[in-house]
N, C-alpha and C positions, 0 to 999 in steps of 0.2 A: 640584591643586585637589580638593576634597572631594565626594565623590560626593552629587550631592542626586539625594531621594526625592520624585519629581513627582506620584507615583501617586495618586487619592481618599482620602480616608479612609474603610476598609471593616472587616468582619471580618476581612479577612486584610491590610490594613496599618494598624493600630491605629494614634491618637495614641498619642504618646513617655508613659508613663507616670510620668514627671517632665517639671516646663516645663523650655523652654532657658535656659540661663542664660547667655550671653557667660564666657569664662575670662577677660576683663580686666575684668570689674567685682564686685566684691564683691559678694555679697549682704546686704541690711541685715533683721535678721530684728528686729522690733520691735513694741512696742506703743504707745500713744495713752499721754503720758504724765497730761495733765490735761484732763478734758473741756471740749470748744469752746474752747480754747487753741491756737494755730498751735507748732507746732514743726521745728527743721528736720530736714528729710529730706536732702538733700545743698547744700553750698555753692553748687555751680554744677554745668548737667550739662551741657556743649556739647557730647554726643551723644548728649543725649536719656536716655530711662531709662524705666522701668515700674514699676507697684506694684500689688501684689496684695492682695485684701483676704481675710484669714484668719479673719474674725470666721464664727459659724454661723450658718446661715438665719434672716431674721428679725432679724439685730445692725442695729444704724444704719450709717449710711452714713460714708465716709471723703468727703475731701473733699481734692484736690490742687492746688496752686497755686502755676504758674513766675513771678508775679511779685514771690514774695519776701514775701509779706502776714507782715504779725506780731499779735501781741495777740489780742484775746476775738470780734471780727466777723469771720465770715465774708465773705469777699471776693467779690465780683460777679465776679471772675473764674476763681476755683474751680471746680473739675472735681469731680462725684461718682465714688463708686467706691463699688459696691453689694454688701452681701454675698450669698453666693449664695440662689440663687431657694428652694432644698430640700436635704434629703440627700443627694441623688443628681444634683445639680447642678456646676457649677466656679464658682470662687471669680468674682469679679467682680476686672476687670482696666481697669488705664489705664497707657495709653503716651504719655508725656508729650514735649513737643517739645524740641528742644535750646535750651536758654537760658544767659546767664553770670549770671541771678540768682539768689538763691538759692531752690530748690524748697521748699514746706514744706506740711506735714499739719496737718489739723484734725480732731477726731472726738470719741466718746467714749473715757473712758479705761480702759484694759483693750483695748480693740479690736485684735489684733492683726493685724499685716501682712507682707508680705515687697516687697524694694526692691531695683532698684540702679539707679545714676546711672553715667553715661558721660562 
């Protein structure tokens, strides 16, 4: 079993200076291809998955959604995912639940992000 680190996070045990990233899920490193357009992020994730939002302080918001929405409306049941607060902030994060729909993004275009589905 893999030694886990229970300890606070302090000056002397710093967050991992890269997020974790699971070795069985790819990472999808990507951007918004057309503004306020859904596009899909994975087919299905039935173990869930996360997306990170890589745009700079200040970008618009992303917008993630396990029930599969398609087309130009945002969905009443989309998740935001905000870019971060400042420079010296972390990117703004969503962990999304396990579903067999397909997960899809909505945002402006250019916005980049990083993913993976489970």
């Amino acid at each position: 079993m893999p030694e886990v680190n229970d300890e606070p996070v302090s000056a002397t045990n710093p967050l991992p200076s890269t997020p974790f990233v699971p070795t069985w899920a790819p990472v999808i490193d990507n951007t918004i291809d057309t503004t306020n357009t859904y596009q899909v992020l994975c087919a299905s994730a039935r173990a869930g998955g996360t997306i990170q939002h890589q745009g700079a302080a200040g970008s618009g918001s992303l917008w993630i959604d396990v029930t599969g929405a398609t087309g130009t409306t945002r969905s009443n049941a989309a998740m935001e995912v905000v870019a971060r607060a400042s420079a010296t902030t972390g990117p703004g994060v969503y962990r999304f639940p396990p579903t067999t729909s397909a997960v899809t993004v909505y945002g402006s275009a250019g916005t980049p992000f990083q993913a993976f589905c489970g």
